[in-house]
mmCIF file of the N, C-alpha and C atoms, coordinates in Angstrom:
data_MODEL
# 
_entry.id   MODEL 
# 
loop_
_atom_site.group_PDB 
_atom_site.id 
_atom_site.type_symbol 
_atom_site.label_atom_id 
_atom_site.label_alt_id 
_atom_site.label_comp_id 
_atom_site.label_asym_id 
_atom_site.label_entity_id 
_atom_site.label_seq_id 
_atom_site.pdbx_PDB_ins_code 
_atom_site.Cartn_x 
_atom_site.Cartn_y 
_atom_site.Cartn_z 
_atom_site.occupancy 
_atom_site.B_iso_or_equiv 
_atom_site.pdbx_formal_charge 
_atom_site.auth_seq_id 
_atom_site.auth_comp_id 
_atom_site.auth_asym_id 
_atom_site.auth_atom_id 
_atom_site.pdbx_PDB_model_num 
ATOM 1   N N  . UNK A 1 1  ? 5.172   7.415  -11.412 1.00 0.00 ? 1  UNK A N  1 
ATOM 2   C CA . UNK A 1 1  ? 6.176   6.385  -11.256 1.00 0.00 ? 1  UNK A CA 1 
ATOM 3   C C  . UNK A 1 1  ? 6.056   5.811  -9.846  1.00 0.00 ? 1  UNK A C  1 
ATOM 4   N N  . UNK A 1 2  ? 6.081   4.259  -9.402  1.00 0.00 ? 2  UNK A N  1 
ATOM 5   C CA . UNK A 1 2  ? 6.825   3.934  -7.875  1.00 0.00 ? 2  UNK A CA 1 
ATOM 6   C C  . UNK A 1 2  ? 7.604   3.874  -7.985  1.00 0.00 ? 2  UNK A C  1 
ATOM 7   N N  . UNK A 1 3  ? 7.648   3.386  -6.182  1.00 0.00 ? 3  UNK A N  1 
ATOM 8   C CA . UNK A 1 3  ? 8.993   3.453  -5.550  1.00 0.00 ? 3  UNK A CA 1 
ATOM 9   C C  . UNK A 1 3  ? 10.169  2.544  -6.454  1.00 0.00 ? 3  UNK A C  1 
ATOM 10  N N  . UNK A 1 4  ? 9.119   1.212  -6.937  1.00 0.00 ? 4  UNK A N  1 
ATOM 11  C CA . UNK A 1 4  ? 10.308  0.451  -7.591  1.00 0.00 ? 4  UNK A CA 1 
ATOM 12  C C  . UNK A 1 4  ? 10.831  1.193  -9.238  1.00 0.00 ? 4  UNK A C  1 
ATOM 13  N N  . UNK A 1 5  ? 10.240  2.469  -9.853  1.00 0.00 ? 5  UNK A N  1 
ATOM 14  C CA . UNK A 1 5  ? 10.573  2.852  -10.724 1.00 0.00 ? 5  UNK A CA 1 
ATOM 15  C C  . UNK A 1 5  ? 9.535   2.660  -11.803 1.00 0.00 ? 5  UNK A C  1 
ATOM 16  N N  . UNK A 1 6  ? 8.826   1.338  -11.632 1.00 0.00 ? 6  UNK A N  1 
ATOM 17  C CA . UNK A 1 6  ? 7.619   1.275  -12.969 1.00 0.00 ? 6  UNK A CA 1 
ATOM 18  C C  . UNK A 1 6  ? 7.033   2.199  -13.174 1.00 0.00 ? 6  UNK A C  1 
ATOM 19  N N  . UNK A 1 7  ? 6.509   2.020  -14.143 1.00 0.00 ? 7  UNK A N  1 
ATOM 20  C CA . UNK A 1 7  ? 5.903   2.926  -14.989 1.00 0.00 ? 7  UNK A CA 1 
ATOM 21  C C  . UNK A 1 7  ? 4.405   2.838  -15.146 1.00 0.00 ? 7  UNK A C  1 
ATOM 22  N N  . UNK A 1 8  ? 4.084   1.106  -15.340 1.00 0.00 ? 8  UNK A N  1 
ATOM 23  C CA . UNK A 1 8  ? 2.694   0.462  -15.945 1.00 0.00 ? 8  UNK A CA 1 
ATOM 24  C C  . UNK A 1 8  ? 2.151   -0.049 -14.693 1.00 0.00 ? 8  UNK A C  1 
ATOM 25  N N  . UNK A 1 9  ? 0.624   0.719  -14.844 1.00 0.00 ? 9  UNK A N  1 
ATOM 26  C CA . UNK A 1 9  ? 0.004   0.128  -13.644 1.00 0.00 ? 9  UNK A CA 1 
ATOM 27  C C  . UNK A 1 9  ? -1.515  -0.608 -13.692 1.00 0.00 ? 9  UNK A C  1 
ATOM 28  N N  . UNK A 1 10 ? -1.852  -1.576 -12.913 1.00 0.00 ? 10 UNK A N  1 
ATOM 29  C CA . UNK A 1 10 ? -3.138  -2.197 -13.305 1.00 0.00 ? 10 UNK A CA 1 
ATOM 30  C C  . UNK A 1 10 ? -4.118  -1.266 -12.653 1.00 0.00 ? 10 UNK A C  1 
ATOM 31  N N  . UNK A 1 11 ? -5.560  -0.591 -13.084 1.00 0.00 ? 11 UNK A N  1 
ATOM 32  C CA . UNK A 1 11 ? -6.378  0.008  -12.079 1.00 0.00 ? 11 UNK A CA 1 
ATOM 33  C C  . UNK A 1 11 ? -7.440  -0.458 -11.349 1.00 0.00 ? 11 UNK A C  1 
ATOM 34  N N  . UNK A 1 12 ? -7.874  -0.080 -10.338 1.00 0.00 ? 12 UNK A N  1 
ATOM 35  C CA . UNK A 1 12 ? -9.379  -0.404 -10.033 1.00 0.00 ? 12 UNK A CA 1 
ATOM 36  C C  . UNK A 1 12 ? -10.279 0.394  -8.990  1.00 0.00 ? 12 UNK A C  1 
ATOM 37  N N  . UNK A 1 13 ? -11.265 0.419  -9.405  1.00 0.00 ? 13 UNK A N  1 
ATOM 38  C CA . UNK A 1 13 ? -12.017 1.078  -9.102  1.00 0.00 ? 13 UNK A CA 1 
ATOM 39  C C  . UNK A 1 13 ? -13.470 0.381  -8.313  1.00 0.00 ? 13 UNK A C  1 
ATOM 40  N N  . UNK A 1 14 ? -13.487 0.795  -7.169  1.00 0.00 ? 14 UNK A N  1 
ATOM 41  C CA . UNK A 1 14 ? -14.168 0.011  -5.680  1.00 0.00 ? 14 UNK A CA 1 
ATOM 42  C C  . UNK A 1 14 ? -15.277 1.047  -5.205  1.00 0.00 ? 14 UNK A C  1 
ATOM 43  N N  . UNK A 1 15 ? -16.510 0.456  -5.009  1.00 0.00 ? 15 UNK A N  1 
ATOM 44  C CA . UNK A 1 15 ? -17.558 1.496  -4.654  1.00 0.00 ? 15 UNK A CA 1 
ATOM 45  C C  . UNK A 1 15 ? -18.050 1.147  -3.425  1.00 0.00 ? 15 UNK A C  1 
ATOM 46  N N  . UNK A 1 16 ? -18.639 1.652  -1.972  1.00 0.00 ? 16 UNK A N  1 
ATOM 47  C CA . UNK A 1 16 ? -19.159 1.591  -1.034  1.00 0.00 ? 16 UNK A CA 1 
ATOM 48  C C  . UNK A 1 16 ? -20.439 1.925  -0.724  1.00 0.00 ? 16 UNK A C  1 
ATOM 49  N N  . UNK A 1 17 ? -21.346 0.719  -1.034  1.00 0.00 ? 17 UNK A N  1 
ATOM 50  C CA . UNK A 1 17 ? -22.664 1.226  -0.922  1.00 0.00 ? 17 UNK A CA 1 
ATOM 51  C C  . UNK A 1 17 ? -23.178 1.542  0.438   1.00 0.00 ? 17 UNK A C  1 
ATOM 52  N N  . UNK A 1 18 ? -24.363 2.395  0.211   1.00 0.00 ? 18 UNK A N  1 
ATOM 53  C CA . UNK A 1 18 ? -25.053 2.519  1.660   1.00 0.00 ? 18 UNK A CA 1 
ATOM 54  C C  . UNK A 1 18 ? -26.261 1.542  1.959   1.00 0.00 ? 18 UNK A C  1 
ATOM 55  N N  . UNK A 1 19 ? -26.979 1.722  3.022   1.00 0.00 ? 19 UNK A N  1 
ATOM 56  C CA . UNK A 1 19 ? -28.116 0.246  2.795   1.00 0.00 ? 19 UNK A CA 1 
ATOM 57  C C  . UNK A 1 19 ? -29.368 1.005  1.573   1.00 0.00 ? 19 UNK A C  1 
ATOM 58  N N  . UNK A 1 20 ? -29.564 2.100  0.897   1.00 0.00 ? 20 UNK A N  1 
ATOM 59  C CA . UNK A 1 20 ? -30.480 2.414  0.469   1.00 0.00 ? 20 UNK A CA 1 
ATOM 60  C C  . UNK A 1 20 ? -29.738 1.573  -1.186  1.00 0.00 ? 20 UNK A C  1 
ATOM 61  N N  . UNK A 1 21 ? -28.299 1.290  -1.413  1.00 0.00 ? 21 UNK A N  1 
ATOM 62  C CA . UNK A 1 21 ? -28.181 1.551  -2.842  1.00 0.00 ? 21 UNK A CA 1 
ATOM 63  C C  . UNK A 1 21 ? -27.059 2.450  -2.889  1.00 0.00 ? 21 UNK A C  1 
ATOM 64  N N  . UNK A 1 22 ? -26.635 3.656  -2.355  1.00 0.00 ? 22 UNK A N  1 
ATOM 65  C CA . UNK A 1 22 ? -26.400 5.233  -2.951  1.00 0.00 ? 22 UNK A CA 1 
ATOM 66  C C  . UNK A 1 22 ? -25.218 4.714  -2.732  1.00 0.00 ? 22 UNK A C  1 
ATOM 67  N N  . UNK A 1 23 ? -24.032 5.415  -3.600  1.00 0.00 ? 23 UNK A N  1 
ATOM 68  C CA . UNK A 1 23 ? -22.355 5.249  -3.432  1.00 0.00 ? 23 UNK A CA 1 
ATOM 69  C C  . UNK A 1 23 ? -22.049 6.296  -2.123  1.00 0.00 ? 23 UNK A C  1 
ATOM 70  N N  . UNK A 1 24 ? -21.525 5.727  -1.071  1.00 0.00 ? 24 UNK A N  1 
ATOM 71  C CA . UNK A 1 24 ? -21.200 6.768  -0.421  1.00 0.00 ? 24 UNK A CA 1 
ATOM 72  C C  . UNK A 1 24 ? -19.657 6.902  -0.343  1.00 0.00 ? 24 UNK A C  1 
ATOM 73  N N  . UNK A 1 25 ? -18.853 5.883  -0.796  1.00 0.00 ? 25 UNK A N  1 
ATOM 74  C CA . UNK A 1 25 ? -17.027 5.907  -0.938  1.00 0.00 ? 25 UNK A CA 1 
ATOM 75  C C  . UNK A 1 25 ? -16.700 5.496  -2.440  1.00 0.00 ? 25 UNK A C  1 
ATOM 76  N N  . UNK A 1 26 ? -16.013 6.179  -3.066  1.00 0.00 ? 26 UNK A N  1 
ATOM 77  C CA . UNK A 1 26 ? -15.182 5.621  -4.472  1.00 0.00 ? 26 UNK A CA 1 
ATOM 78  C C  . UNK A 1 26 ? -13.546 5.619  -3.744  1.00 0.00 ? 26 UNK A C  1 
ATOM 79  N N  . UNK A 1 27 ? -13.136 4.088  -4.090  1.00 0.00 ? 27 UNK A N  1 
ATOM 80  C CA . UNK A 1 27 ? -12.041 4.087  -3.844  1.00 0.00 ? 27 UNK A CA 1 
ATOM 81  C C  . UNK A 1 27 ? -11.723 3.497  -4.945  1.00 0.00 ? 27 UNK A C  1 
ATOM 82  N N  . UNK A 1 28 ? -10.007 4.181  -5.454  1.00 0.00 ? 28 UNK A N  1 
ATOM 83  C CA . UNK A 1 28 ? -9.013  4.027  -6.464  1.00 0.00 ? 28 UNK A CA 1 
ATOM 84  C C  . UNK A 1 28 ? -8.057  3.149  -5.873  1.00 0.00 ? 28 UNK A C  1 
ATOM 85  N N  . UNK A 1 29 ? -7.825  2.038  -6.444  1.00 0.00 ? 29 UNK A N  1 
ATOM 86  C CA . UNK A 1 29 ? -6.576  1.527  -6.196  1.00 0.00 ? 29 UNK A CA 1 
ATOM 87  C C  . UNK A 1 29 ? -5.597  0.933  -7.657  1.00 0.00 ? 29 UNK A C  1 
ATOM 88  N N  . UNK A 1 30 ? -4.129  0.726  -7.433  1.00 0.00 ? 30 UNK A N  1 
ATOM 89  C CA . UNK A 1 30 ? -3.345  0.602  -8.477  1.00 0.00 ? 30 UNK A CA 1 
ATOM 90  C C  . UNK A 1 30 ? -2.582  -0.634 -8.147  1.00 0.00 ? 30 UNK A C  1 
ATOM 91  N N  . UNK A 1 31 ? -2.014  -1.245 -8.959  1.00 0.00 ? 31 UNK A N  1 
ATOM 92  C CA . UNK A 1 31 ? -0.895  -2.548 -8.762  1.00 0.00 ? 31 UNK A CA 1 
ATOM 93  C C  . UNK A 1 31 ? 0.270   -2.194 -9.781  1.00 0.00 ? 31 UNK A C  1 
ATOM 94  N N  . UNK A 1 32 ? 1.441   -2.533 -9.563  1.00 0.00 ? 32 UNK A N  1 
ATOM 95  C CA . UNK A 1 32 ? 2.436   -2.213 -10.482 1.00 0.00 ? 32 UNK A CA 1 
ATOM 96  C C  . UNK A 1 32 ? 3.177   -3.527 -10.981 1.00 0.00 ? 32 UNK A C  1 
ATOM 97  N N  . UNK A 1 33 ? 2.282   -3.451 -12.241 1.00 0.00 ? 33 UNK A N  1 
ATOM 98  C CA . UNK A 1 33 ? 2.926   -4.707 -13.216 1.00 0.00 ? 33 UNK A CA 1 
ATOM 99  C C  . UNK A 1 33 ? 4.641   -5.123 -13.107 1.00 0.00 ? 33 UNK A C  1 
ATOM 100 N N  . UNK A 1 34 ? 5.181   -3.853 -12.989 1.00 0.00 ? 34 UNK A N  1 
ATOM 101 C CA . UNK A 1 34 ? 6.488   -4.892 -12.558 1.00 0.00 ? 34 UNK A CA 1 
ATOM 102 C C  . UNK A 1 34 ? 6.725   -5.449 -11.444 1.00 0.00 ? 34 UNK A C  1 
ATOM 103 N N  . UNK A 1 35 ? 6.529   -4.761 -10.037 1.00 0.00 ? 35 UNK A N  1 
ATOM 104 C CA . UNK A 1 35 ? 6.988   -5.497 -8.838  1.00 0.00 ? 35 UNK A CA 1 
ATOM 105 C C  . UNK A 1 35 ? 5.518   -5.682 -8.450  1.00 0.00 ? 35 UNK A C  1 
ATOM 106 N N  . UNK A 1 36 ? 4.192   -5.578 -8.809  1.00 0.00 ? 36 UNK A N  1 
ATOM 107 C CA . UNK A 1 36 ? 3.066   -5.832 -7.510  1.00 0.00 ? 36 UNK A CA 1 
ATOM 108 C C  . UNK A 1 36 ? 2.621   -5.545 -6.860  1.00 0.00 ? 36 UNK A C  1 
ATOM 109 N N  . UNK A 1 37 ? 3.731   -4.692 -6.289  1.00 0.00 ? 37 UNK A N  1 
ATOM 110 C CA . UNK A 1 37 ? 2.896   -3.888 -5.096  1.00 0.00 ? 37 UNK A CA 1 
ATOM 111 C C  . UNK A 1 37 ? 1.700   -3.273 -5.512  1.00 0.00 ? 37 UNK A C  1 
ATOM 112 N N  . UNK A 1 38 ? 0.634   -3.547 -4.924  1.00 0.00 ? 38 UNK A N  1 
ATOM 113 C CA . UNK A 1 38 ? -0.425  -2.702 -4.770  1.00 0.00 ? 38 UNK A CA 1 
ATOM 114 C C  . UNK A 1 38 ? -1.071  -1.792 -3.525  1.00 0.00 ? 38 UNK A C  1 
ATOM 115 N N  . UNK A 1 39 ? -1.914  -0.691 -3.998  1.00 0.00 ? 39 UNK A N  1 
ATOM 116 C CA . UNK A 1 39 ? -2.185  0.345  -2.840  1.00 0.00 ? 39 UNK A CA 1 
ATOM 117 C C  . UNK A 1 39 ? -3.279  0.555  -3.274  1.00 0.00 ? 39 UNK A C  1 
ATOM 118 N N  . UNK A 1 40 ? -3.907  1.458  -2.478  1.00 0.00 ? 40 UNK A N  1 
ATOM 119 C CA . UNK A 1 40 ? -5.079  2.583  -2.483  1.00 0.00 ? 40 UNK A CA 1 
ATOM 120 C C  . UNK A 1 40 ? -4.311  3.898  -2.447  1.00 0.00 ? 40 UNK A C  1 
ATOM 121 N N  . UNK A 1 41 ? -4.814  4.570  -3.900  1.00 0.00 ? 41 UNK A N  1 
ATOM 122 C CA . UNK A 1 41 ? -3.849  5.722  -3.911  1.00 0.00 ? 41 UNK A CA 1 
ATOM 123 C C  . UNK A 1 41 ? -4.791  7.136  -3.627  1.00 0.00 ? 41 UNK A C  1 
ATOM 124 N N  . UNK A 1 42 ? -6.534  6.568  -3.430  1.00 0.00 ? 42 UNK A N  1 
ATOM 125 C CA . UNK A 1 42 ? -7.474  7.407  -3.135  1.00 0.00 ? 42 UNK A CA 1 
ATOM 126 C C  . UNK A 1 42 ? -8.949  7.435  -3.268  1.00 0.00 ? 42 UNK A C  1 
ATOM 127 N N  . UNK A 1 43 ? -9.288  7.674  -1.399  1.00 0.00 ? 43 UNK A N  1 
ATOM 128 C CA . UNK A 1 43 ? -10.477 7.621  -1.450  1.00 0.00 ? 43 UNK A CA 1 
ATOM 129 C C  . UNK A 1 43 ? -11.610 8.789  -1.733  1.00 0.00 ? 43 UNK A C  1 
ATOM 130 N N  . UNK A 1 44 ? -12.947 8.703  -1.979  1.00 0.00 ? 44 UNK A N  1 
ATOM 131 C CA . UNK A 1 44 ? -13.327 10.298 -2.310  1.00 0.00 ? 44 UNK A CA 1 
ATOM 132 C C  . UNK A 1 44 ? -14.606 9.929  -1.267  1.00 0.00 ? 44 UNK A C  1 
ATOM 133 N N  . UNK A 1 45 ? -15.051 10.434 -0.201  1.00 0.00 ? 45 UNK A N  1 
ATOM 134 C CA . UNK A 1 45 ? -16.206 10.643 0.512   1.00 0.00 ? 45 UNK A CA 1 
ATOM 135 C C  . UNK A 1 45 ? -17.405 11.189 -0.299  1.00 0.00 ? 45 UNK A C  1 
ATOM 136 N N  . UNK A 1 46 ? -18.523 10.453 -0.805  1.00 0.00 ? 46 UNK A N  1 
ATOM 137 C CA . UNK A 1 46 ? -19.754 10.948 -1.731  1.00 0.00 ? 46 UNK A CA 1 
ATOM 138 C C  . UNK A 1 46 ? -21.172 11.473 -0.452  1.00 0.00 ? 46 UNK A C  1 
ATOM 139 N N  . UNK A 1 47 ? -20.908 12.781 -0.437  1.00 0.00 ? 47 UNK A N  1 
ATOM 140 C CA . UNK A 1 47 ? -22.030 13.363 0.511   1.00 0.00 ? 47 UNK A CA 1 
ATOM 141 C C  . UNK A 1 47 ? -23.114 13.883 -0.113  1.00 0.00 ? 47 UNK A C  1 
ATOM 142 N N  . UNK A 1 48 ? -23.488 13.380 -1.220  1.00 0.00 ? 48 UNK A N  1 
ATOM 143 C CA . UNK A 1 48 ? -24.853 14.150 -1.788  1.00 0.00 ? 48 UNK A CA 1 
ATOM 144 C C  . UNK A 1 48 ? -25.609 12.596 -3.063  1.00 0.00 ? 48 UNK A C  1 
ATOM 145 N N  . UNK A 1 49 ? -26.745 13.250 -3.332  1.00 0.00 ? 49 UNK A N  1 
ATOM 146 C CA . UNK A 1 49 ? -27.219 12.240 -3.939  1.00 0.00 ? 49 UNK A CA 1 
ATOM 147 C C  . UNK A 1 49 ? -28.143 12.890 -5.176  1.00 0.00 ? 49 UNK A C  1 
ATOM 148 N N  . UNK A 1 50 ? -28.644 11.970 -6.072  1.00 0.00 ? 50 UNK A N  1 
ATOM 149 C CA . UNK A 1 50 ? -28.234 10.656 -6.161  1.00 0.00 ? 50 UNK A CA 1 
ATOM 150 C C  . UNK A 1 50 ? -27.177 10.332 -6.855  1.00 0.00 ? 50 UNK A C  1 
ATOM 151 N N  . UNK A 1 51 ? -26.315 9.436  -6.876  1.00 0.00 ? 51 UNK A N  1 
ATOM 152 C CA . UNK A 1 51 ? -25.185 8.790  -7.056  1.00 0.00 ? 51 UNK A CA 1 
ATOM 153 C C  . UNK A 1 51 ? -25.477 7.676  -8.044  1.00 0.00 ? 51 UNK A C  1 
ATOM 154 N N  . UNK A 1 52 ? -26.152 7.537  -8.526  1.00 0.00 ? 52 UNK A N  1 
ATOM 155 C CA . UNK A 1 52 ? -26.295 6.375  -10.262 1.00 0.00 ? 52 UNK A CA 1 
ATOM 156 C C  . UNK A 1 52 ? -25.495 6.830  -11.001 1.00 0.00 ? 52 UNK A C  1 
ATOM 157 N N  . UNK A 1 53 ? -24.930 7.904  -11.299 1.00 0.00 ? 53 UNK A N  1 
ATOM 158 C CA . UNK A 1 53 ? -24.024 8.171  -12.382 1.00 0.00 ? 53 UNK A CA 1 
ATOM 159 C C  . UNK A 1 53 ? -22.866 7.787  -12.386 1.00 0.00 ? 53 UNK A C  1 
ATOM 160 N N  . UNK A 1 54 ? -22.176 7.709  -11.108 1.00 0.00 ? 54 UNK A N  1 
ATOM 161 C CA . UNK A 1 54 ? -20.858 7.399  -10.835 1.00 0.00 ? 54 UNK A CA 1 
ATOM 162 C C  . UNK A 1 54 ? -20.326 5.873  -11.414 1.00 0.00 ? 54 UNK A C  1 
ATOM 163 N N  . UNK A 1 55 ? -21.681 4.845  -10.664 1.00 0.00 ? 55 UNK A N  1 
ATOM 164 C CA . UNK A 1 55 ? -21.614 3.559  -11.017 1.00 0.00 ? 55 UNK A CA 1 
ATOM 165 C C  . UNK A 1 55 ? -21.542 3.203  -13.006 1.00 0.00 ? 55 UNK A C  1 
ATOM 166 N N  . UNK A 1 56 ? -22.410 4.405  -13.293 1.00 0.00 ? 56 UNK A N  1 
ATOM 167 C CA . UNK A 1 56 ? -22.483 3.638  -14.841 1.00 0.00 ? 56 UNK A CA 1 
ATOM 168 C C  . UNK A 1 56 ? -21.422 4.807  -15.381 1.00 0.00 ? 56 UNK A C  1 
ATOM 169 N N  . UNK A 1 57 ? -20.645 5.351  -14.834 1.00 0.00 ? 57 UNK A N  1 
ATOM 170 C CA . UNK A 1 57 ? -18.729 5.974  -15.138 1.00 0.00 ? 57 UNK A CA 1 
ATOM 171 C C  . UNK A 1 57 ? -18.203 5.088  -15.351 1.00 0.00 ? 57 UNK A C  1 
ATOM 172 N N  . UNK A 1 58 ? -18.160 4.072  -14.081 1.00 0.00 ? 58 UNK A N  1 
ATOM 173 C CA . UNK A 1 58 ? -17.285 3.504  -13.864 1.00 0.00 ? 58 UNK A CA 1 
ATOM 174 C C  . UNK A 1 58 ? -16.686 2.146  -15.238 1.00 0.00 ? 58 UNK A C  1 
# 
């Protein structure tokens, strides 16, 4: 739930490449269909490789 009480949220999902290609950040963020507000509710640091799988998760 947020702060404003909603319930329903829009998602997305943001990747940080390195110069080779490799994901080195997945960041989560949410918006809340009733009031808007949106955030980043979490980032994950990717320290190992290779990282192709994440992208075709997503």
């Amino acid at each position: 739930m947020s702060v404003c009480g909603g319930e329903r949220f829009e998602a997305a999902v943001a990747f940080s490449l390195g110069g080779d290609g490799a994901v080195r950040w997945v960041t989560v963020g949410l918006r809340c269909v009733d009031d808007g507000v949106s955030g980043i509710y979490i980032d994950w640091k990717i320290g190992y490789g290779p990282t192709d799988h994440l992208l075709r998760m997503a």
